[in-house]
C-alpha positions in Angstrom: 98.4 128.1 56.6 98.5 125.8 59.8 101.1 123.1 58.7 99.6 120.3 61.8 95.4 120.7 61.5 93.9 119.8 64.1 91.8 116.1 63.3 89.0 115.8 62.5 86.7 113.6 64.5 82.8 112.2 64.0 79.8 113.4 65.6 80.3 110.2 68.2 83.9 110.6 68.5 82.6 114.2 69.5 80.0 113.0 72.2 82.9 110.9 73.3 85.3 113.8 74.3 82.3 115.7 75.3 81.7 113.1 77.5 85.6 112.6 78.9 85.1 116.7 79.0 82.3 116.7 81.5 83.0 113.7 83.1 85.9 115.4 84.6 89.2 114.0 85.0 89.5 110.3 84.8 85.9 109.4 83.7 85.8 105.6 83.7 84.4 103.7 81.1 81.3 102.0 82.8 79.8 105.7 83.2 80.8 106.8 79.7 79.3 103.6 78.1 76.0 103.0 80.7 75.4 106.6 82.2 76.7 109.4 79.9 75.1 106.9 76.4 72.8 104.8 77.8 70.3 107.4 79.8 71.1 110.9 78.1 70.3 109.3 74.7 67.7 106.4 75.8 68.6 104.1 74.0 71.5 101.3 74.0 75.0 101.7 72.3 76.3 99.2 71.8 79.5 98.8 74.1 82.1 97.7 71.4 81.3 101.2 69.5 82.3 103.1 72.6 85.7 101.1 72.7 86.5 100.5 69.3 86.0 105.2 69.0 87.9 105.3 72.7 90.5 102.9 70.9 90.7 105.2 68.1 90.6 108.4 70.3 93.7 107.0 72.1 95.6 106.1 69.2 95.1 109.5 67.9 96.5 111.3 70.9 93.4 112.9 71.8 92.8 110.9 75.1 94.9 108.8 77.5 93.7 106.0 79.7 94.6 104.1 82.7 93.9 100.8 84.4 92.2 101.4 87.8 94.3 100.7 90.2 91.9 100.2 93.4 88.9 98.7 93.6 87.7 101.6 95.7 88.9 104.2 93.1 85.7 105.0 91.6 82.6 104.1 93.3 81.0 101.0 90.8 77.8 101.9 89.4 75.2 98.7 89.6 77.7 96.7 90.8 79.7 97.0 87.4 83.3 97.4 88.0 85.5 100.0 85.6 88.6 99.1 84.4 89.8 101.9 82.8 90.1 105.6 83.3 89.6 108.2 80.6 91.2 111.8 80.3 91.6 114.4 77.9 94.9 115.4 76.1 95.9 118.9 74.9 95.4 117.6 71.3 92.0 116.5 72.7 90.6 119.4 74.2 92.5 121.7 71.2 90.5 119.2 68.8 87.1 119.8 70.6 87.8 123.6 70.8 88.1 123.6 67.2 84.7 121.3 66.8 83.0 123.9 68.5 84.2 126.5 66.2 82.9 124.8 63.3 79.6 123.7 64.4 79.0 127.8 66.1 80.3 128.8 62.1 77.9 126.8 60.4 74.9 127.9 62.8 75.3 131.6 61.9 
């Protein structure tokens, strides 16, 4: 029996590290709450939810984040300006290796 499970996260928790995972290293937080929420899902989420399940993500060990350091870092999308960067950690992409697991289990 595995002695350190893995955790277990919710179904937006999920779309979060999907998210971080497809966005590629240091995703910033303007495309994860506008761009990656906003227009795959069509509809408005509301912006403390994504930090509040980033904050939670982080605290966890399943993401890190940064400050931007430059204001030419990341190109700013509408003329918003990020100010953090997002990344997967092991534990994070272990965590949504595992996720996948279950979900392709319960399918069959």
């Amino acid at each position: 029996m595995n002695e350190n499970p893995l955790p277990k996260v919710t179904a937006f928790e999920f779309s979060l590290l999907m998210a971080i995972r497809v966005g590629g290293p240091n995703v910033d937080d303007t495309r994860l709450t506008k761009v990656v929420f906003g227009d795959a899902t069509g509809r408005e989420i509301p912006t403390a939810q994504v930090y509040a399940a980033l904050q939670r993500l982080e605290q966890d060990g399943m993401i890190t984040s940064r400050e931007t350091t430059e204001l030419t870092e990341l190109e700013p999308i509408q003329g918003e300006k990020s100010e953090r960067l997002y990344e997967l950690t092991v534990l994070g992409q272990e965590t949504l290796e595992d996720s996948f697991r279950n979900i392709h289990q319960f399918q069959r």
